[in-house]
Biopython code that builds the backbone (N, CA, C, O; Angstrom):
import numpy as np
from Bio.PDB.StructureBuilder import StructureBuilder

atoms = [
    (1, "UNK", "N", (-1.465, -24.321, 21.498)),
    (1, "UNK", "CA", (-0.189, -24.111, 20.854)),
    (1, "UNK", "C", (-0.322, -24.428, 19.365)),
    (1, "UNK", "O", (-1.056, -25.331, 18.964)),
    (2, "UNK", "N", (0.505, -23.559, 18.458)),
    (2, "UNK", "CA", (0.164, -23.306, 17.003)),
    (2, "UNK", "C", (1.394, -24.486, 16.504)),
    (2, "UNK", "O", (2.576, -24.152, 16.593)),
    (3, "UNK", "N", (1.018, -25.883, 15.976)),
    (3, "UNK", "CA", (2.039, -26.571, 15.374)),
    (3, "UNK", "C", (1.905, -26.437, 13.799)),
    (3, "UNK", "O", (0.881, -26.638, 13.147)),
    (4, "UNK", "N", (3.129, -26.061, 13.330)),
    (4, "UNK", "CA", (3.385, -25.491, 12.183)),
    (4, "UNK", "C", (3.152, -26.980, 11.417)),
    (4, "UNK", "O", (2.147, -26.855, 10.717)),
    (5, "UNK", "N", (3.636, -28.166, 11.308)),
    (5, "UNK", "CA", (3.038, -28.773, 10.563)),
    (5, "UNK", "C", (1.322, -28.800, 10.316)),
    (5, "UNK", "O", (0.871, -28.438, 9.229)),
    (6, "UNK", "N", (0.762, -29.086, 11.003)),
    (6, "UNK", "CA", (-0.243, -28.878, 11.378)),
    (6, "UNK", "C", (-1.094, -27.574, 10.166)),
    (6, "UNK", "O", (-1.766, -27.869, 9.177)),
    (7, "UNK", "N", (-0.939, -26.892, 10.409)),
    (7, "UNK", "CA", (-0.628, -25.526, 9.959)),
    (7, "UNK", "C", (-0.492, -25.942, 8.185)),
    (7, "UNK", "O", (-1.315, -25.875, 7.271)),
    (8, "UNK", "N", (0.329, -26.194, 8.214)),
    (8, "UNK", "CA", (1.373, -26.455, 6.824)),
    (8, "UNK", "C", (0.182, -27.538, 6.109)),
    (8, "UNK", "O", (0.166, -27.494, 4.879)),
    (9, "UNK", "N", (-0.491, -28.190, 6.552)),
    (9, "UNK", "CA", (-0.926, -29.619, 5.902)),
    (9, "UNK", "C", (-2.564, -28.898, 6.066)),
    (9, "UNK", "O", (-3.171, -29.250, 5.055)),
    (10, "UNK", "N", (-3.246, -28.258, 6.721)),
    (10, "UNK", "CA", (-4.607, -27.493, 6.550)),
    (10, "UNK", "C", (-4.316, -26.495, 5.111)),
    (10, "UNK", "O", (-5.143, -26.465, 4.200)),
    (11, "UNK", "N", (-3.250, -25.840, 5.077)),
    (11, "UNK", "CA", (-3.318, -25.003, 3.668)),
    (11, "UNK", "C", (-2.981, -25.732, 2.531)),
    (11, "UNK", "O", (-3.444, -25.399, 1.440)),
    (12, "UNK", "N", (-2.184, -26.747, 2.653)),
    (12, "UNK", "CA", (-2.204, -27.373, 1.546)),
    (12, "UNK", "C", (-3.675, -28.408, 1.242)),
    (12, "UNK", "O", (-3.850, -28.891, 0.123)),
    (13, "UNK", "N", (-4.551, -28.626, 2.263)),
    (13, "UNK", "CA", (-5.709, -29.560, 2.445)),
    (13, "UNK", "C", (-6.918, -28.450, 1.661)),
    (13, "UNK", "O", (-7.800, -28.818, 0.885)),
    (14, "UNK", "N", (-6.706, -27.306, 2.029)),
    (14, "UNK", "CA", (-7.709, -26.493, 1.497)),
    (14, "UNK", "C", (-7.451, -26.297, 0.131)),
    (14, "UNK", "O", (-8.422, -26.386, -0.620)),
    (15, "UNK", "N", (-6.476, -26.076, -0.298)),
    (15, "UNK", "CA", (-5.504, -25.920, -1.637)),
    (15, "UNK", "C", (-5.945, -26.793, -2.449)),
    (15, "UNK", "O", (-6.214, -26.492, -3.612)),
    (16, "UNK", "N", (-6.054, -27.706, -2.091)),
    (16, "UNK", "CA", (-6.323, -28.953, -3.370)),
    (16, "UNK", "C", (-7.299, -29.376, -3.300)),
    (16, "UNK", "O", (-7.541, -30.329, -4.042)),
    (17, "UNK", "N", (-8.604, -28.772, -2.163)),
    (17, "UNK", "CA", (-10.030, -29.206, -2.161)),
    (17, "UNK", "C", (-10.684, -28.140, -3.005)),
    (17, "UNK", "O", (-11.554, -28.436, -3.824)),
    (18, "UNK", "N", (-10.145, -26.518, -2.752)),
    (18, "UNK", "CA", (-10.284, -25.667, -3.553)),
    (18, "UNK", "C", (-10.134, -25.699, -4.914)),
    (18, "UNK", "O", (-10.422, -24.645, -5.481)),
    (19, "UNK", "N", (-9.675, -26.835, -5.770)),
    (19, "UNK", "CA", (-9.007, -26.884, -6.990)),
    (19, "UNK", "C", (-10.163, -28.431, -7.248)),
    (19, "UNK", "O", (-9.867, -29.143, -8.207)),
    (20, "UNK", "N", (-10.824, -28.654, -6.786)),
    (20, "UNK", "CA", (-11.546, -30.034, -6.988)),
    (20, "UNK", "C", (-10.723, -30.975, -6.795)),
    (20, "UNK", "O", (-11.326, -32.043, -6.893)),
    (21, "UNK", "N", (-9.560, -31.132, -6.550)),
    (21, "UNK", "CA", (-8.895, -32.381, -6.600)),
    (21, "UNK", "C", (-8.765, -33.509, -5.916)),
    (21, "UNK", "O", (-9.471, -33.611, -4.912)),
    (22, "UNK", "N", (-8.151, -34.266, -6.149)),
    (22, "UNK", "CA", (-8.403, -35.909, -5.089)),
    (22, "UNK", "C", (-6.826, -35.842, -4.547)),
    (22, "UNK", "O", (-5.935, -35.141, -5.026)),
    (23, "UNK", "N", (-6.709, -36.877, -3.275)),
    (23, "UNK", "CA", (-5.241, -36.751, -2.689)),
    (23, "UNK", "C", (-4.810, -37.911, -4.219)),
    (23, "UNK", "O", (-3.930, -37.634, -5.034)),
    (24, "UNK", "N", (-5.522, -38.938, -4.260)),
    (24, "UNK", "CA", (-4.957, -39.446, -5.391)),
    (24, "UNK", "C", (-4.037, -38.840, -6.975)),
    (24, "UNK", "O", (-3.009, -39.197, -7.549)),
    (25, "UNK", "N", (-5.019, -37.832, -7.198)),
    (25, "UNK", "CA", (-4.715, -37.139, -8.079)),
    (25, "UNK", "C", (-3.282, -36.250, -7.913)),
    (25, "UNK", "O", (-2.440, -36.174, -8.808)),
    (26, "UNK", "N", (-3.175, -35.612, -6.632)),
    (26, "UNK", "CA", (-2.331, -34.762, -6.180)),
    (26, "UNK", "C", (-0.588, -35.448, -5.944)),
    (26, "UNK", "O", (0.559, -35.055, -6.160)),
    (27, "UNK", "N", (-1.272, -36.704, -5.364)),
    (27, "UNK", "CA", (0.155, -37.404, -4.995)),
    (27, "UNK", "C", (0.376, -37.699, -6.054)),
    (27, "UNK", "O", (1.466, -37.229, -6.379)),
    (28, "UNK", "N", (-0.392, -38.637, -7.375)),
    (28, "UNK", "CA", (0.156, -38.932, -8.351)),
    (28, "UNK", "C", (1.235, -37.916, -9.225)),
    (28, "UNK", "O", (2.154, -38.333, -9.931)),
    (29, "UNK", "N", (0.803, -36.152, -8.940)),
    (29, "UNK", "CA", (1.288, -35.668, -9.761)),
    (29, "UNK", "C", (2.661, -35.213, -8.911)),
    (29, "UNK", "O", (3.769, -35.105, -9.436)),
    (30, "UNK", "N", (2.485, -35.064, -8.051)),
    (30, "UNK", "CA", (3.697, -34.919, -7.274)),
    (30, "UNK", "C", (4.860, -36.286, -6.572)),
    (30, "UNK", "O", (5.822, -36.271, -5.804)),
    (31, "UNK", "N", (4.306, -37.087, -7.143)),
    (31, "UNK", "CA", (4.946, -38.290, -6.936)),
    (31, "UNK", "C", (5.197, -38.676, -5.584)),
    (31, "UNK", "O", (6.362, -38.637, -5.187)),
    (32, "UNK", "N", (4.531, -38.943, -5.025)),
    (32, "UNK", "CA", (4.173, -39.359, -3.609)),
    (32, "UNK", "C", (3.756, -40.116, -3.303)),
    (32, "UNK", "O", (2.819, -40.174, -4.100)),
    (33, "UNK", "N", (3.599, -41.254, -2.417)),
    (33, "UNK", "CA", (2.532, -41.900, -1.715)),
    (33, "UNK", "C", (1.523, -41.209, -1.270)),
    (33, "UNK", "O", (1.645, -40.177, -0.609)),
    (34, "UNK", "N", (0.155, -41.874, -1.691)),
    (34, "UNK", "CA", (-0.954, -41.213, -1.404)),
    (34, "UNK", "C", (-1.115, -41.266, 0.279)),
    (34, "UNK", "O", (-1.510, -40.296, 0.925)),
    (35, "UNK", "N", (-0.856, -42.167, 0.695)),
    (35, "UNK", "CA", (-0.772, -42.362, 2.076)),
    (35, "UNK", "C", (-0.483, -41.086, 3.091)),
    (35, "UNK", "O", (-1.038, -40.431, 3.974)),
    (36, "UNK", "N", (0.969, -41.196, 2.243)),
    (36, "UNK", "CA", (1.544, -39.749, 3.204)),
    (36, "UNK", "C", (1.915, -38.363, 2.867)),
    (36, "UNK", "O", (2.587, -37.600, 3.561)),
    (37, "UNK", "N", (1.360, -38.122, 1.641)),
    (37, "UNK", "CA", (0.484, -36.963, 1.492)),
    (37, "UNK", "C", (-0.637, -36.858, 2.565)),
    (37, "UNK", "O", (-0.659, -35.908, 3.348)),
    (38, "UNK", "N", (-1.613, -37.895, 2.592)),
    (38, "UNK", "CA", (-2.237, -37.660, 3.543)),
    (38, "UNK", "C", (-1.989, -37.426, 4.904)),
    (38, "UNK", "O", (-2.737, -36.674, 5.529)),
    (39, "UNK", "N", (-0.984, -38.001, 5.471)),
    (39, "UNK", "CA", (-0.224, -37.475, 6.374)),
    (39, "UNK", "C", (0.035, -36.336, 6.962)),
    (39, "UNK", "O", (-0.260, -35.930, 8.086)),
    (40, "UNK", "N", (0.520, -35.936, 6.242)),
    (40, "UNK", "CA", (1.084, -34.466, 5.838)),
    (40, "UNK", "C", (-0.087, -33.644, 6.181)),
    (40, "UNK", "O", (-0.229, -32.935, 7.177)),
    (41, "UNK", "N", (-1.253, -33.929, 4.796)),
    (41, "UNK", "CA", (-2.552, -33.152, 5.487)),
    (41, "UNK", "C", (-3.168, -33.007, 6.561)),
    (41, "UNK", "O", (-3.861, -32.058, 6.927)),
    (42, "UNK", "N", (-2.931, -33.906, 7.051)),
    (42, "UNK", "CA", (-3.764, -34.380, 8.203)),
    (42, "UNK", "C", (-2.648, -33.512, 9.766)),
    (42, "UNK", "O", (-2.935, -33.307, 10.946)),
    (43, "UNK", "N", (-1.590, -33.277, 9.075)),
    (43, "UNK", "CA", (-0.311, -32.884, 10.263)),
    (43, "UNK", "C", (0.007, -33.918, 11.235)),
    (43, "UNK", "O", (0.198, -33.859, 12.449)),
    (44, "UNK", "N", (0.017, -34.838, 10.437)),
    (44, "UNK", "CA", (0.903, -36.152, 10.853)),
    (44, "UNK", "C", (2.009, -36.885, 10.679)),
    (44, "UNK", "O", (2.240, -37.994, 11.161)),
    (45, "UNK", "N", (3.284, -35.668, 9.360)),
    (45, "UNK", "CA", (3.981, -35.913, 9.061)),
    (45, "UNK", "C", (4.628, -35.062, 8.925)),
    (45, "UNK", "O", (3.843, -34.193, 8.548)),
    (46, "UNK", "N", (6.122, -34.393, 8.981)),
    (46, "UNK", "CA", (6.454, -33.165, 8.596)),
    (46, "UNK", "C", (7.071, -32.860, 7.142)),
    (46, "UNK", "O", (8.063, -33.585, 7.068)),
    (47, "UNK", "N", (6.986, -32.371, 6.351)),
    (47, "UNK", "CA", (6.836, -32.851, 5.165)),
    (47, "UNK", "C", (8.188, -31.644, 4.754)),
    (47, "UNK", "O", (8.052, -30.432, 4.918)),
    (48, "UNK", "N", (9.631, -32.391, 4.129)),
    (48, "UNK", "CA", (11.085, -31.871, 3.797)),
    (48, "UNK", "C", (10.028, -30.648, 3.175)),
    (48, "UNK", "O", (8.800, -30.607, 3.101)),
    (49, "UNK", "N", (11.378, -29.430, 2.664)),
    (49, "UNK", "CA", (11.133, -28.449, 1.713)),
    (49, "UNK", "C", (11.205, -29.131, 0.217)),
    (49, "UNK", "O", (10.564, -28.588, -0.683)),
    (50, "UNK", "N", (11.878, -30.164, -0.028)),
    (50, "UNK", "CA", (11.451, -30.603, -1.150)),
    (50, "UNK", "C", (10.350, -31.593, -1.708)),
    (50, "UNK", "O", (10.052, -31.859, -2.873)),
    (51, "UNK", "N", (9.808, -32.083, -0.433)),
    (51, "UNK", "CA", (8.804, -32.591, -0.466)),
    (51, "UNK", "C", (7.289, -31.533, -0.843)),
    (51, "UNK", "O", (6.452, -31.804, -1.704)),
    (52, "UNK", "N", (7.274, -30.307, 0.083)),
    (52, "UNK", "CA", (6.476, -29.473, 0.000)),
    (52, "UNK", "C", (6.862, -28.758, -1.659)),
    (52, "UNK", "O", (5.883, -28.666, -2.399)),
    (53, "UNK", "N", (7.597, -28.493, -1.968)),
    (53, "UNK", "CA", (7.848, -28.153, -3.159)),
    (53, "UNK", "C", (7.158, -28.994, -4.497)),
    (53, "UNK", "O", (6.556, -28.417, -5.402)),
    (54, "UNK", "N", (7.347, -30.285, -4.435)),
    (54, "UNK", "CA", (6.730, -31.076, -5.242)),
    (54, "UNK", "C", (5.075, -31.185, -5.151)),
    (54, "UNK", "O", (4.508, -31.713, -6.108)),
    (55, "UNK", "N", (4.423, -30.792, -4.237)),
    (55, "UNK", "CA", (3.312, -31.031, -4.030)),
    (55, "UNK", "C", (2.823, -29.287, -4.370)),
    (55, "UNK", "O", (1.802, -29.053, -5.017)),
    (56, "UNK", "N", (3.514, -28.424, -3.951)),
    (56, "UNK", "CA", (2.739, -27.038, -4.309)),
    (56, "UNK", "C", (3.566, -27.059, -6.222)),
    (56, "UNK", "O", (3.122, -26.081, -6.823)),
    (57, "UNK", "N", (4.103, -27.516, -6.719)),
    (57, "UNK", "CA", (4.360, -27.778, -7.681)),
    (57, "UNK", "C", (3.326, -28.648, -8.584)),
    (57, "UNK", "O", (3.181, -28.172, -9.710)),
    (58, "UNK", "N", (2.578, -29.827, -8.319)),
    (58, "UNK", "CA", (1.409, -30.390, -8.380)),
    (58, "UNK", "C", (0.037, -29.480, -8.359)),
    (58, "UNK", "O", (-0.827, -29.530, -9.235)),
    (59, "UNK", "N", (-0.001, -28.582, -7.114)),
    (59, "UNK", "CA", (-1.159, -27.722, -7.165)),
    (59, "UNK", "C", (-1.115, -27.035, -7.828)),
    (59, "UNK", "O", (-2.216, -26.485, -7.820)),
    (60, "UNK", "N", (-0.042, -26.272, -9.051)),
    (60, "UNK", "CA", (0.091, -25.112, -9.269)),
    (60, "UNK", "C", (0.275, -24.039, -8.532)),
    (60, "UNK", "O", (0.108, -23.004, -9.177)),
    (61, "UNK", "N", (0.587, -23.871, -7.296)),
    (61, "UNK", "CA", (1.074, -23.033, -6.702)),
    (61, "UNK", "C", (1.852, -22.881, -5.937)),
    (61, "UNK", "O", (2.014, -23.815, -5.152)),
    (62, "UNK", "N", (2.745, -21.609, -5.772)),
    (62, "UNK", "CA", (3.870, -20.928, -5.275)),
    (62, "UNK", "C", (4.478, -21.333, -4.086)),
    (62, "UNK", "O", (3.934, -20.530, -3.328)),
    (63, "UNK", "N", (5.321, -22.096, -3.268)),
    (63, "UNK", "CA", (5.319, -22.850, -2.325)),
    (63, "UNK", "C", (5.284, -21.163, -0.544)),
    (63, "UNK", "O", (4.979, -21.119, 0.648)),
    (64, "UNK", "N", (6.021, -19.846, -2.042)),
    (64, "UNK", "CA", (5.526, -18.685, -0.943)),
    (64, "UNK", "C", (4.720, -18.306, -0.633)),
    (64, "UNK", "O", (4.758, -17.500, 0.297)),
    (65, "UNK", "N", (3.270, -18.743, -1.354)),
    (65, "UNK", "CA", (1.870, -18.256, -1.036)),
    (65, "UNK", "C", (1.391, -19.599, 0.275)),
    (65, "UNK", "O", (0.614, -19.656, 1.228)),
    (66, "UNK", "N", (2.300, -20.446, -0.338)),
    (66, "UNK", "CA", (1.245, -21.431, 0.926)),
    (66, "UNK", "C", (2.125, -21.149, 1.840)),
    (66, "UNK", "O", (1.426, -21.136, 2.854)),
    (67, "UNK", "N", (3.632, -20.818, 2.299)),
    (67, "UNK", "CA", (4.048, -20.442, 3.064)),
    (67, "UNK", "C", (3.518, -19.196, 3.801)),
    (67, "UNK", "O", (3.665, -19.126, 5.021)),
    (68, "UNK", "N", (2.936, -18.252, 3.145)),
    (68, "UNK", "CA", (2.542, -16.385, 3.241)),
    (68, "UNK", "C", (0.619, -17.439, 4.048)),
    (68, "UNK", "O", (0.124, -17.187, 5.147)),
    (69, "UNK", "N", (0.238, -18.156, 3.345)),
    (69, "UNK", "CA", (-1.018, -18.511, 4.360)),
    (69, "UNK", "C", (-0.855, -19.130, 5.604)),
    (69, "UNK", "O", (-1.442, -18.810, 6.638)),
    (70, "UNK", "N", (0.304, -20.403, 5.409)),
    (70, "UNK", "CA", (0.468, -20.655, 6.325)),
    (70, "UNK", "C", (0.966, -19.484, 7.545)),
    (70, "UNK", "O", (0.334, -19.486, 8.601)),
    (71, "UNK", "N", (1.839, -18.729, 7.405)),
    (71, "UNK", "CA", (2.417, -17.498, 8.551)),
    (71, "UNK", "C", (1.115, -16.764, 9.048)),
    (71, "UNK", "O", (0.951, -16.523, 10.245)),
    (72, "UNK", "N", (0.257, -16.441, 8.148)),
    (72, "UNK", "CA", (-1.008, -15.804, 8.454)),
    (72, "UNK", "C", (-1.782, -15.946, 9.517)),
    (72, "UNK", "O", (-2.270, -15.064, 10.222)),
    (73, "UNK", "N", (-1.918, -17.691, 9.645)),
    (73, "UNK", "CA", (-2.980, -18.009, 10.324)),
    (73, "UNK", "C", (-2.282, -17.894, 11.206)),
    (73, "UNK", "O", (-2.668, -17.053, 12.017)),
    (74, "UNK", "N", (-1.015, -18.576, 11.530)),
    (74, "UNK", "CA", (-0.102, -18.759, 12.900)),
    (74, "UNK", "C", (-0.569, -16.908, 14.170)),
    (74, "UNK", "O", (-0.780, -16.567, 15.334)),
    (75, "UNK", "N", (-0.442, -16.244, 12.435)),
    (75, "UNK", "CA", (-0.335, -14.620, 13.126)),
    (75, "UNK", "C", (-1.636, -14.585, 14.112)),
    (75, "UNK", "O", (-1.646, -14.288, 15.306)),
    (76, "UNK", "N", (-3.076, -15.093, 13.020)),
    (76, "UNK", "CA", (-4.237, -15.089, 14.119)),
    (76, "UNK", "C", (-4.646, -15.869, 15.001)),
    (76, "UNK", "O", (-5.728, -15.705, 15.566)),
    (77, "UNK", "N", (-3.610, -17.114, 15.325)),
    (77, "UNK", "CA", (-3.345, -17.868, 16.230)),
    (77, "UNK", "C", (-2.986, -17.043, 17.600)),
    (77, "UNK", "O", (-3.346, -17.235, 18.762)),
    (78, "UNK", "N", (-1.990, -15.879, 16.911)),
    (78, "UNK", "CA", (-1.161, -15.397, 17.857)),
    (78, "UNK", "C", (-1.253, -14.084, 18.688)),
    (78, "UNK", "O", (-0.547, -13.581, 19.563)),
    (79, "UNK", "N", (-2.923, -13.575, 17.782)),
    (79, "UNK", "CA", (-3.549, -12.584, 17.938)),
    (79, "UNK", "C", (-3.036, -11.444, 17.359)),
    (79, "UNK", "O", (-3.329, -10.365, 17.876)),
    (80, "UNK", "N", (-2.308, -11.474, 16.359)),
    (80, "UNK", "CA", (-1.593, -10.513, 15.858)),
    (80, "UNK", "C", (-2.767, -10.117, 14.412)),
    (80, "UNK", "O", (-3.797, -10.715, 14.099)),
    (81, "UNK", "N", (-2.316, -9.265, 13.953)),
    (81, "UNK", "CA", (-3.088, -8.480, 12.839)),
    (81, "UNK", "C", (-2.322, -8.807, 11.364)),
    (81, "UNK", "O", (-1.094, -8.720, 11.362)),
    (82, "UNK", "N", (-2.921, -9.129, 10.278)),
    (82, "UNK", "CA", (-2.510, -9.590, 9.647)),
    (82, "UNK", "C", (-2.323, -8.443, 8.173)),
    (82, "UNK", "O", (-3.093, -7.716, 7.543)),
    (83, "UNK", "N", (-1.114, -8.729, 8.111)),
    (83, "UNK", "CA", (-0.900, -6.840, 6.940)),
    (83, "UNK", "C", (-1.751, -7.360, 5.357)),
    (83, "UNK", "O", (-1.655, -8.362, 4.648)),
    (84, "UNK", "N", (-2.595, -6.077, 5.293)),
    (84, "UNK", "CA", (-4.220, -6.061, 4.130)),
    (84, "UNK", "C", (-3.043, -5.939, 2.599)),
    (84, "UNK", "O", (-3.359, -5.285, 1.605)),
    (85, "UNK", "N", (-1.790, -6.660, 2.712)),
    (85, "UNK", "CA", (-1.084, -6.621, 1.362)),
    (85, "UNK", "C", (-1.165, -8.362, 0.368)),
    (85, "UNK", "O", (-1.004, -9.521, 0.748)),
    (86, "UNK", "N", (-1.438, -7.851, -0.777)),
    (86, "UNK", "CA", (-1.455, -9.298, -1.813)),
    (86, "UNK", "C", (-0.186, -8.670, -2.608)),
    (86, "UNK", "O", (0.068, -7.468, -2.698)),
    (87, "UNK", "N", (0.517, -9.692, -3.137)),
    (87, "UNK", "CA", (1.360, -9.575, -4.313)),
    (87, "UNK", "C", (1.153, -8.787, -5.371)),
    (87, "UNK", "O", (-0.018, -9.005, -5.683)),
    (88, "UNK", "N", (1.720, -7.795, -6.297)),
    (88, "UNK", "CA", (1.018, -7.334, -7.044)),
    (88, "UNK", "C", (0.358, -8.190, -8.015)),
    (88, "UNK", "O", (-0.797, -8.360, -8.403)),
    (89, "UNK", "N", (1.401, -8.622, -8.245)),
    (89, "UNK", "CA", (0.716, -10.060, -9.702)),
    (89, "UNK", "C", (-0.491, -11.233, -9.346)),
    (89, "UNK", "O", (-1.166, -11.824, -10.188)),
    (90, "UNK", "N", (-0.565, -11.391, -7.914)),
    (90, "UNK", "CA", (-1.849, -12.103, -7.673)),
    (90, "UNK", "C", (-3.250, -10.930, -7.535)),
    (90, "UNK", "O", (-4.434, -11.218, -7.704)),
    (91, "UNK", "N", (-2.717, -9.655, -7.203)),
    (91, "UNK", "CA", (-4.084, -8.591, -6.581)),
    (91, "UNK", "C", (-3.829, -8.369, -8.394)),
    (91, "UNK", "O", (-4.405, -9.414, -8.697)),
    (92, "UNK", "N", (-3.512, -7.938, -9.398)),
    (92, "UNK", "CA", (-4.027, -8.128, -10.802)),
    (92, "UNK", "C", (-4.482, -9.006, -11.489)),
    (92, "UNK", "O", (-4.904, -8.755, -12.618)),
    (93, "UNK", "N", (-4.504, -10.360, -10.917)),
    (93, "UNK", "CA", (-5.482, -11.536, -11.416)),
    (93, "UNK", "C", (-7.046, -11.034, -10.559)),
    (93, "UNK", "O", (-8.118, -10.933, -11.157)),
    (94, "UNK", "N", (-6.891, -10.809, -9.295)),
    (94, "UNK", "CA", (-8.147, -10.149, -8.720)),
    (94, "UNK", "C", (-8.431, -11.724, -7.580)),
    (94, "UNK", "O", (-9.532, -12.243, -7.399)),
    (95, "UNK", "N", (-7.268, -12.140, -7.041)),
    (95, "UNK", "CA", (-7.538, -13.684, -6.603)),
    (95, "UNK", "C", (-6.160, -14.501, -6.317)),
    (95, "UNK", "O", (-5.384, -14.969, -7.149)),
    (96, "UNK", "N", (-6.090, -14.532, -5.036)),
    (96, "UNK", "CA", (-4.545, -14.853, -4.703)),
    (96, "UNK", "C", (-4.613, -16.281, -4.699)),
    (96, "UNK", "O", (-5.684, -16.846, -4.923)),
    (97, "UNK", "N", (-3.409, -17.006, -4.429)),
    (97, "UNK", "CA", (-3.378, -18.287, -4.745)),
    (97, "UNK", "C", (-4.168, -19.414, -4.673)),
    (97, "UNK", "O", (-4.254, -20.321, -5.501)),
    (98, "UNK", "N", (-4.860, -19.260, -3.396)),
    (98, "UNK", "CA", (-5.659, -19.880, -2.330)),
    (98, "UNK", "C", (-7.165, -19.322, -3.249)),
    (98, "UNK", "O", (-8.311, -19.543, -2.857)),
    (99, "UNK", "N", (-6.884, -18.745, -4.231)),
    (99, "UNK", "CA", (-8.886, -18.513, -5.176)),
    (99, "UNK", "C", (-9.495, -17.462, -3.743)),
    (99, "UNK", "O", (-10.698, -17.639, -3.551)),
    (100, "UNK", "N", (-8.895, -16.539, -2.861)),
    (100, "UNK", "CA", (-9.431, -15.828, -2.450)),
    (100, "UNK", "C", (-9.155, -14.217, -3.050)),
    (100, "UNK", "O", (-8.187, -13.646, -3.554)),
    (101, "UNK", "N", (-10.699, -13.791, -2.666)),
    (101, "UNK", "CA", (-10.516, -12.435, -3.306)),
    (101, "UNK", "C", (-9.961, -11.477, -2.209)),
    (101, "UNK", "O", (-10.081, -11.748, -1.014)),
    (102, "UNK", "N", (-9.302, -10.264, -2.694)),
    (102, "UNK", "CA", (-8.846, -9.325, -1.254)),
    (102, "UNK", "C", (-10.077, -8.689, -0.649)),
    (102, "UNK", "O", (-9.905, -8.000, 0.356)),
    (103, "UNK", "N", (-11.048, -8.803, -1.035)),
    (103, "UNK", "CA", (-12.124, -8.768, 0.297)),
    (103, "UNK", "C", (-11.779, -9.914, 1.137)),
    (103, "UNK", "O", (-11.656, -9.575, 2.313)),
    (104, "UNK", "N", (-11.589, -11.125, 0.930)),
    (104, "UNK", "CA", (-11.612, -11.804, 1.710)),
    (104, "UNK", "C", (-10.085, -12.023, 2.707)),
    (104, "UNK", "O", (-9.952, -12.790, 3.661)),
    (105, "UNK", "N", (-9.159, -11.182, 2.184)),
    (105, "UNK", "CA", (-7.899, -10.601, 3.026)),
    (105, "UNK", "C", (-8.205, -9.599, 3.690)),
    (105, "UNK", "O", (-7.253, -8.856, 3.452)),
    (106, "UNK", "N", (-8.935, -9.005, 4.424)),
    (106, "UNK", "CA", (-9.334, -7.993, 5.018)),
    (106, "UNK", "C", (-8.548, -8.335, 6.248)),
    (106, "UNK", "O", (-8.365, -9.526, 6.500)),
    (107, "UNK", "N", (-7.884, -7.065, 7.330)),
    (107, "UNK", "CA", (-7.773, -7.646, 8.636)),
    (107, "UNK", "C", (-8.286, -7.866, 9.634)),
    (107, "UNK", "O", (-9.305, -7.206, 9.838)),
    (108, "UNK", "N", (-7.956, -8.643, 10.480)),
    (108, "UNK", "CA", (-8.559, -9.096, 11.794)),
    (108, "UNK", "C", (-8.887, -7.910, 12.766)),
    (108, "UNK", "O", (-7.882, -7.217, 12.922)),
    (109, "UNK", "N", (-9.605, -7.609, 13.231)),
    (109, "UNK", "CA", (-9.423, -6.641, 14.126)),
    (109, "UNK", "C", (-10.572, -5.773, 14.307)),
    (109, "UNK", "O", (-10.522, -4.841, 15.109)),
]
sb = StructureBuilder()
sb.init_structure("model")
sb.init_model(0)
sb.init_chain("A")
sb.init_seg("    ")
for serial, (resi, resn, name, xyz) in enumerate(atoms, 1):
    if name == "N":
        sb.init_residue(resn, " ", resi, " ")
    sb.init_atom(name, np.array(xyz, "f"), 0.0, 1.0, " ", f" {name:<3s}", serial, name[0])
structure = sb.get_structure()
């Protein structure tokens, strides 16, 4: 069974390992306890919309892209196929939020 926190705290875990960063660094900027940020990552906490906001606010990114990854995976959790579309404004950087290229959005299947 697909638990959305769970879920929610792996994309933000990849997010800020992808960016070099420390949970230290991350909570500091989002004003958090480092503790339960980690929490959170770990999907041990469920973390408000304004909580998640402050922290994809910290990463620099869009709280809809980590939402749009998070739905993703749930989809290939769920065996579903995942639609080969990026934003226009991230597919013209050449690299969506998450530092992946749309080769690497290809679908499942």
């Amino acid at each position: 069974m697909v638990v959305l926190r769970r879920e929610i705290g792996d994309v933000l875990r990849d997010a800020r390992q992808l960016q070099g960063r420390t949970l230290r660094e991350v909570s500091s900027a989002a004003r958090v306890s480092l503790g339960y940020l980690s929490e959170v990552e770990r999907g041990q906490k469920e973390a408000s919309s304004e909580l998640l906001g402050s922290i994809c606010e910290a990463l620099d990114i869009p709280l809809s892209s980590i939402l749009r990854e998070v739905s993703d995976r749930i989809a290939v959790a769920e065996g579903l196929l995942i639609p080969d579309t990026v934003p226009a404004d991230l597919a013209a950087m050449g690299r969506d939020a998450l530092g992946r290229t749309a080769k690497d959005l290809q679908p499942i299947g």
